[in-house]
N, C-alpha and C positions, 0 to 999 in steps of 0.2 A: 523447745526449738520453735521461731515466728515460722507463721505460717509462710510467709515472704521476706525471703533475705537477698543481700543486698545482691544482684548481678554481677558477673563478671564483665569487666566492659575491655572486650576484643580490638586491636586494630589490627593494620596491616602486618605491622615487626612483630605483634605476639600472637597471630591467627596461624594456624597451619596451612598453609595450601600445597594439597594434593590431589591429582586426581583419582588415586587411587583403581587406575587403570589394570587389570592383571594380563599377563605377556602371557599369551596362550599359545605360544608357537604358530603363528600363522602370521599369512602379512594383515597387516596394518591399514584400513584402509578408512581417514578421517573426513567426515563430512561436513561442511561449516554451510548448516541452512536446513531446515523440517520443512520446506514451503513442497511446492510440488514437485519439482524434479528429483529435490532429495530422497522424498516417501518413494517415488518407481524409483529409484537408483537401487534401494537397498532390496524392494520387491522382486527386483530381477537380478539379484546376485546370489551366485551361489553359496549360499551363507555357510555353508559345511566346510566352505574353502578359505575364507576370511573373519578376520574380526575387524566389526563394524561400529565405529565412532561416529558416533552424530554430536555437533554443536548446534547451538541456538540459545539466543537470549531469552526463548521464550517456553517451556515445558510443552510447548503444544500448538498444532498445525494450525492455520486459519484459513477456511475456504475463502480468497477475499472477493469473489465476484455476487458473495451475498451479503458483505459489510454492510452494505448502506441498508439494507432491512434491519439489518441489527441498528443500526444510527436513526431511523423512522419506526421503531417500534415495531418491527413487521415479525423479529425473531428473536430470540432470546442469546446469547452468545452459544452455550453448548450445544447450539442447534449447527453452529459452523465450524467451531473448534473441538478440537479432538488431542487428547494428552497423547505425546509422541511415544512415553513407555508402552502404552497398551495397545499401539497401532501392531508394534514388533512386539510382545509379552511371550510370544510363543519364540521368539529367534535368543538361542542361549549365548551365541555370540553379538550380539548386538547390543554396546552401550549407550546409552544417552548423559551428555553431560550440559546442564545448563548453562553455561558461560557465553561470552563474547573475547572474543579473538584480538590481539595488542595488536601483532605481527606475523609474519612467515617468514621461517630461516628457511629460505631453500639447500642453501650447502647443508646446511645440517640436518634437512627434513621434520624440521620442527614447526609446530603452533605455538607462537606464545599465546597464551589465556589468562584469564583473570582469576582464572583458579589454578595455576599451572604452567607448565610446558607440556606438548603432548607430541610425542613422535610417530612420524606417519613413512609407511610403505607408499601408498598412493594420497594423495590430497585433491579432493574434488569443491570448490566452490561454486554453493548452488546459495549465494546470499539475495540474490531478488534485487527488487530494486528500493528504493526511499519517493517521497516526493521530491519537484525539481521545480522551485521556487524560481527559476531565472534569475538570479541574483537580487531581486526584490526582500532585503531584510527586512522592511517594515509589514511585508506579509507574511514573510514564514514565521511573524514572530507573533500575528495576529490573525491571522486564517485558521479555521481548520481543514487538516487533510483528512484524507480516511483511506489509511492502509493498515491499520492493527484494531485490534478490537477494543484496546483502553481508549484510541481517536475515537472511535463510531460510539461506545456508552459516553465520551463524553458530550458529543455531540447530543445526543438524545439528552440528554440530562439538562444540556443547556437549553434546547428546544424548550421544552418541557417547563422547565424553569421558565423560560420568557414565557410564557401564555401565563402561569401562574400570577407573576408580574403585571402583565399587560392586565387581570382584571378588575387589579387593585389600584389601575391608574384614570386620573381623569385628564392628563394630556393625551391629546392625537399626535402628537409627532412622537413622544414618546413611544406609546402602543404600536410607530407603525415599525420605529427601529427596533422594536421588541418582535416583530410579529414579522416583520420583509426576511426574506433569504437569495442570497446571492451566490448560484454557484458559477465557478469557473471551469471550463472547461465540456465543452460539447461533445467529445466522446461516449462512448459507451457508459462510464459511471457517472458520467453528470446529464444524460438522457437520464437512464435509469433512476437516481436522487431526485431532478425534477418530477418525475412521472410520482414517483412514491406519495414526495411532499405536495404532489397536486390530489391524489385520492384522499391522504389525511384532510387536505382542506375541503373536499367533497362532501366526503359521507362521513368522518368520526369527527376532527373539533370542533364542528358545531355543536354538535351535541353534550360533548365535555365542556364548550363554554360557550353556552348559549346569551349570555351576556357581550359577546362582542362581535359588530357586524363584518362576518367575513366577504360581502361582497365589496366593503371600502377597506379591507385589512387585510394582511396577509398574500401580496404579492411576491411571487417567486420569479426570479430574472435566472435567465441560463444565459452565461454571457462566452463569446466563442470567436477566436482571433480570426479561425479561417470563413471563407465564404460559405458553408456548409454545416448543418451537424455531421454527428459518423464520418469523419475525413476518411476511416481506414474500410469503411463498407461502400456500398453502390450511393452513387448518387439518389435512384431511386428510394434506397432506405433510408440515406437522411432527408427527402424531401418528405415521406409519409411519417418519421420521425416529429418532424418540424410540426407538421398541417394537426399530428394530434395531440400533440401538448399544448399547442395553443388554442386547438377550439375542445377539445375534451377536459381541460386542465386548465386554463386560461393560464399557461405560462407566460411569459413575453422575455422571448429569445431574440438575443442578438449576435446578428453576424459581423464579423470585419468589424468587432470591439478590443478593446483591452482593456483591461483595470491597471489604473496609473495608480493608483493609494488606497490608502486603507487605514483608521485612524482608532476604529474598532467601534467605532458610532456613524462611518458614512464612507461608501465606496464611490472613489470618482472614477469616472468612465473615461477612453479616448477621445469618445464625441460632443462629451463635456458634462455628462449625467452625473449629477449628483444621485445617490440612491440611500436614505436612512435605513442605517441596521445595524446589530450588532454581530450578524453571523453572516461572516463568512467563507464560503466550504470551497477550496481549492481543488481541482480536481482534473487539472491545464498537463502535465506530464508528468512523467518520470524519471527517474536516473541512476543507472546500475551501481550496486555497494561497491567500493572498489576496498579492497582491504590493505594494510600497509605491507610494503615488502614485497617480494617477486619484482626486483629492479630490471630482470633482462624481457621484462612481461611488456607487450606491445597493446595501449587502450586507444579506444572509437569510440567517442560517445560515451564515457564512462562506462566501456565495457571490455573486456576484454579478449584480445585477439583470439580463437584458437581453430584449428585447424580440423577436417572433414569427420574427427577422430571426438571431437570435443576438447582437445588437449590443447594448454595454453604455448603458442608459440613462443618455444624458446626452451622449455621445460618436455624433460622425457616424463613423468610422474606426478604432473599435476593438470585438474582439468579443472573446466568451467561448463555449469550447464544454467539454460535457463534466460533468465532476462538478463542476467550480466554476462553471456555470452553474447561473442559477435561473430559469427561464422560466413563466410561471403561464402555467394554461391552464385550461380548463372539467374535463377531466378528471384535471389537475396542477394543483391550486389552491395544492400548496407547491411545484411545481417537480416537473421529472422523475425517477423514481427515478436514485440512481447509479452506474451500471450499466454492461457495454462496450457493451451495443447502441443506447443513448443517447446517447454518445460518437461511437458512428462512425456513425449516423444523424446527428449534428446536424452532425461534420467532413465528410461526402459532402454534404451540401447546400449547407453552407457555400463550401467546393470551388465546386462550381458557381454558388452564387451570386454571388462577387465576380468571377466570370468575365462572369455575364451585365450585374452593374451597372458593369465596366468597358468593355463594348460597348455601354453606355446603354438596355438592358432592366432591368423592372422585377425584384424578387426576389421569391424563391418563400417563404411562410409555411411556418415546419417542424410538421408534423404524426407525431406519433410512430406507428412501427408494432411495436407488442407483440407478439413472439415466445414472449412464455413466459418462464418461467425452471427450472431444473434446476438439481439441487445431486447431488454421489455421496454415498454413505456408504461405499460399499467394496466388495470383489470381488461384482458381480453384481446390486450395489445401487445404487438412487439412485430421486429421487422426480422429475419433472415433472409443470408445469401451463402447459397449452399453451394458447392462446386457444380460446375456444367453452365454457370451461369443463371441456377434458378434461383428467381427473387418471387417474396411474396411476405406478407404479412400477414396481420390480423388475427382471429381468434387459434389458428391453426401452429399460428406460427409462434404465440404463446403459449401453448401447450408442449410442443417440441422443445420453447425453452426450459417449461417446467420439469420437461422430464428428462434431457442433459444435464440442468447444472443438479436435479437429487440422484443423477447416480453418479455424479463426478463427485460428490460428498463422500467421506473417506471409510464412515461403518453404518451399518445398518439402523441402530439407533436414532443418528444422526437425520439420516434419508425419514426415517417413520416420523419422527418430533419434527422436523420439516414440515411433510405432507401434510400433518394432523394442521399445523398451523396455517400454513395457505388455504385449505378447505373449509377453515373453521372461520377467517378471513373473506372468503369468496363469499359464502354465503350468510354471513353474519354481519357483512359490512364493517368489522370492527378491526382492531389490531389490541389483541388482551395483555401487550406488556410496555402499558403506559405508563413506568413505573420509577419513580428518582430514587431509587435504591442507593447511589454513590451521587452525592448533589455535587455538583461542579460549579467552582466559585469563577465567573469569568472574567467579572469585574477584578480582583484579585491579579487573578493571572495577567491580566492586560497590565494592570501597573504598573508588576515585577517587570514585563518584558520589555513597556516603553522604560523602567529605568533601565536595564539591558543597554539601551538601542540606543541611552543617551551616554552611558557611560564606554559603548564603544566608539560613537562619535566624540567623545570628548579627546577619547587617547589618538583615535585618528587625527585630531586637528593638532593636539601637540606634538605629533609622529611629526606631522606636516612641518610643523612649526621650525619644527630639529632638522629638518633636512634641508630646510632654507635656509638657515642663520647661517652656515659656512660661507653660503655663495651670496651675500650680505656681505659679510667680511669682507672676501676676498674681493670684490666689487670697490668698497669704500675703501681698502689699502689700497686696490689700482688708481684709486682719485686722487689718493694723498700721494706719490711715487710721480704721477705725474704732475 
């Protein structure tokens, strides 16, 4: 018998799909999202009283407020991701099914899936949100985001890759669109990204390529619509955000910009900047997953409506937690910021609440509690504004971040291979996983997407083309009639 014979080759009409879900006698309670409201949703249920379905595209949680370390080399992926089986390994009713979600029958209390239908007692959607390109196809089809972990290795890889590039070249315009970075968006992740890729050019690439001058190379622009960085923090934090990326980092931020194009070789600006590069890292907003189905379901902002309960208006048995919730309130008149402490405040009550309304007690009204928010900019910086109105920064106030977002990390593993790594960082000046393990072809990828981008403009213009020719007709018969 060959050591290797021929595969069976599967499709859709001879694949089995099933989920192979077993009916336990309890209700049903199906969860489509592993991000953070989902992980406290199932923490705080009475798991002895339910069987608990989790979906996700993905086997496993990602912390994303530490992506962009993973995207700059700061952390390794398993230092922020955590397999969802082994979160729950101890809960005997708790299944994990990796799929993505077609539809929701609500009459029939169904998920369609990609592996399935799967029928649900309760239906909680806690899907996050995607990036929100503003209708700009020639970016979303040429930027990078960074909201999953394959964005952020690819990003690093293409970094990486361009310096390898850049010291094989002897053009300067070249090297410089090999070498420039342009992110968008002033918030809290594109502070943070800038801050990173300003230490990288500080204290490690020179030293990894001492052949190339980073005082005329490697400019990083944070480019930012509103008047401000941090629009959702104090004024004071983005003014001390601003004053240390620029003189600690020599970033050069701009305010009251937009990026009009993007071509994958040169970003033009509103104020008329051209800027040569090949990387561009989006990082401007978001927009809640909206999933197909639930027709009587009311959305804001690609979020959807639901009531003091988490429960989607219009639906007894279906809820929404998280960044694709929108809940108004006296203090959130558009809804709660979206945010992780939002997330896993509203899955911790929730948790408990369909615990208490399946033992026939009333539910509890969610009431949000603001912690504050903190962003870094970089070794020894970062800015917090905590409630009461306390603001401050600097060394203190990076240390508080460091030690919120490792005990917001989901196991203790996690938190140690973290720590070892910043410490080992701090005081090494280095970042030890400079590494193209998965080489990312970008050139490639750009091709494919400008054909993309031509072949949907193409069917646009004959779309066009079709809907004008009647009223042509009709035009040149009314010439001839009369």
């Amino acid at each position: 018998m060959p050591v290797i014979e021929t595969p069976v080759q599967y499709t859709d009409e001879t694949r089995h799909l099933a989920t192979q879900l077993p009916d336990i006698g309890k209700p049903r309670i199906v969860i489509v999202g592993g991000g953070f409201a989902g992980i406290q949703l199932v923490k705080n249920l009475q798991m002895r009283d339910v069987q608990v379905v989790m979906l996700d595209r993905h086997n496993y949680h990602t912390f994303q407020p530490l992506l962009y370390q993973v995207a700059t080399a700061g952390l390794e992926p398993d230092s922020i991701a955590g397999p969802l089986r082994k979160i729950f390994d101890d809960e005997e009713n708790f299944f994990f099914r990796m799929a993505s979600v077609d539809s929701i029958d609500a009459e029939e209390n169904m998920v369609n899936t990609n592996i399935g239908p799967i029928h649900y007692d309760y239906l909680v959607i806690a899907t996050g949100t995607k990036t929100n390109y503003f209708g700009n196809k020639s970016i979303e089809e040429l930027a990078f985001p960074l909201k999953q972990v394959p964005q952020a290795l690819n990003l690093r890889s293409h970094f990486l890759q361009n310096f390898e590039r850049a010291v094989t070249s002897d053009n300067e315009e070249e090297i410089d669109r090999l070498t420039n970075f342009v992110i968008v968006g002033g918030g809290p992740t594109g502070v943070e990204l800038a801050g990173a890729l300003g230490e990288l050019k500080a204290h490690v690439l020179p030293r990894d390529y001492p052949e190339l001058d980073f005082d005329a190379h490697m400019h990083i622009h944070l480019v930012e619509g509103l008047e401000r960085l941090l629009p959702t923090m104090s004024e004071k934090a983005g003014s001390r955000a601003q004053k240390d990326l620029e003189e600690r980092f020599k970033v050069s931020v701009k305010l009251k910009t937009m990026v009009q194009d993007f071509d994958g070789y040169q970003v033009k600006l509103s104020n008329g900047e051209i800027i040569h590069t090949e990387t561009l890292i989006w990082a401007a907003g978001v927009s809640g997953i909206i999933l197909p189905g639930l027709e009587k379901a009311k959305t804001e902002r690609s979020r959807y409506v639901v009531d003091q309960f988490n429960r989607i208006v219009g639906y007894d048995n279906v809820f929404a937690v998280g960044d694709v919730a929108s809940m108004a309130s006296k203090e959130f008149p558009g809804g709660h910021p979206q945010v992780a402490t939002v997330a896993m405040q509203q899955g911790e009550l929730l948790g408990k609440n369909i615990s208490r309304h399946l033992k026939g007690k009333s539910m509890k009204t969610f009431r949000y509690l603001d912690k504050g928010y903190m962003a870094t900019i970089g070794r020894n910086r970062a800015v917090a504004d905590l409630p009461g109105k306390i603001r401050f920064g600097g060394f203190i106030a990076w240390i508080i971040w460091m030690f919120v977002h490792l005990m917001y990390l989901v196991s203790f593993r996690q938190k140690l291979i973290t720590l070892g790594n910043w410490i080992w960082n701090y005081f090494t000046y280095d970042r030890g996983t400079r590494l193209i393990i998965r080489p990312f072809d970008y050139r490639s990828a750009i091709n494919r997407k400008w054909d993309n981008l031509k072949k949907e403009k193409a069917q646009e213009d004959v779309q066009a083309t079709h809907n004008e020719k009647p009223k042509e007709s009709v035009s040149q018969e009314g010439k001839m009639q009369n």
